[in-house]
N, C-alpha and C positions, 0 to 999 in steps of 0.2 A: 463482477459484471453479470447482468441475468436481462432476460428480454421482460419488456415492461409485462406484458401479459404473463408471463410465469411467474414476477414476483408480487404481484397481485392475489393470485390463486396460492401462493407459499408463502406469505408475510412472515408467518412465526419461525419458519423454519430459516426464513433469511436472517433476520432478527436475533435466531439464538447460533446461526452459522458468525453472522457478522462477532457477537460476543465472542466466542470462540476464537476468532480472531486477534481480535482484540488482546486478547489472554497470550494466543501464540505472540505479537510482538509485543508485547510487557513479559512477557519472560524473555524474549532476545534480546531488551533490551538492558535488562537486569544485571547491571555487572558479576553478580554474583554467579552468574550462569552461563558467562565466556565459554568455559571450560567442557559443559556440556554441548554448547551451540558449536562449538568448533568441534567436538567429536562425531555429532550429529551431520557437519558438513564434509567431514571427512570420508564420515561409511557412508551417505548419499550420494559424494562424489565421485567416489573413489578415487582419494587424494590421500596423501599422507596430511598430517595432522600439522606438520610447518606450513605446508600450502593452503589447506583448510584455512587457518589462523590470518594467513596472508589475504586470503578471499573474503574474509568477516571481516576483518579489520576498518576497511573505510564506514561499513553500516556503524560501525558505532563511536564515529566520531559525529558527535550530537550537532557542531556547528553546521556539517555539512547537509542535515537532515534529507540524507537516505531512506532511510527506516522511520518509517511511522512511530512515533509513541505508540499508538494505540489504532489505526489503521483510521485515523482520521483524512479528509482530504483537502485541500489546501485549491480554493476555487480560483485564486487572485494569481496562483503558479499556473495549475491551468487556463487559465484565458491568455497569460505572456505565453504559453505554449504553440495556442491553436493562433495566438496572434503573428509569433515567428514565424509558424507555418503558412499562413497566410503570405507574407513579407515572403519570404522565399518559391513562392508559387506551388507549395505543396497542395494547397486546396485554393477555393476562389475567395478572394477579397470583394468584400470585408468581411471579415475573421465573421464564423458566429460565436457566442456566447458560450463559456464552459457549462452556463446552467440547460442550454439544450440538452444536453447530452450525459448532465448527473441530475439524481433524484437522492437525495440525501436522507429521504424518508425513514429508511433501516438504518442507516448511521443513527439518525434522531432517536432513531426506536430503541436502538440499544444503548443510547448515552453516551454517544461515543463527539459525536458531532455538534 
């Protein structure tokens, strides 16, 4: 997230942060690198490395998609989001629109989207 006027004045740097990103969940998502991401969660969490294991565990179950492949965003989950919200009197009805509120510009920019 970044206020519109910052990311306007720092496109590139959002652009190759978003990449970067990008990079971080394609390697979480890597089976090959369980092993790493659970040690990783463990010395951040300061957990032992069964509870680590336990905490990763749902992100990479692919059906449940938790975890971004690739930190794309999913505008169709968002509007059922802010539409529930709506329905339950968290903001005012009718819902607005998830694309108020995302600019998918830097996704675009970096190929992600």
């Amino acid at each position: 997230m970044t206020r519109r006027a910052f990311g306007e004045k720092n496109k590139d740097t959002l652009v190759r942060f978003t990449r970067a990103m990008a990079s971080a969940y394609a390697f979480m998502n890597d089976p090959s690198n369980r092993d790493e991401v659970t040690r990783i969660v463990a010395e951040t969490g300061g957990v032992s490395a069964a509870v680590a294991a336990e905490i990763f565990a749902p992100y990479l179950e692919h059906d449940k998609n938790v975890l971004p492949r690739k930190g794309e965003l999913d505008l169709a989950a968002f509007n059922r989001v802010i539409a529930l919200m709506a329905e339950v009197g968290a903001i005012p009805s009718p819902a607005p629109s998830a694309e108020r509120f995302v600019d998918l510009q830097y996704l675009k920019a970096a190929g992600i989207q």
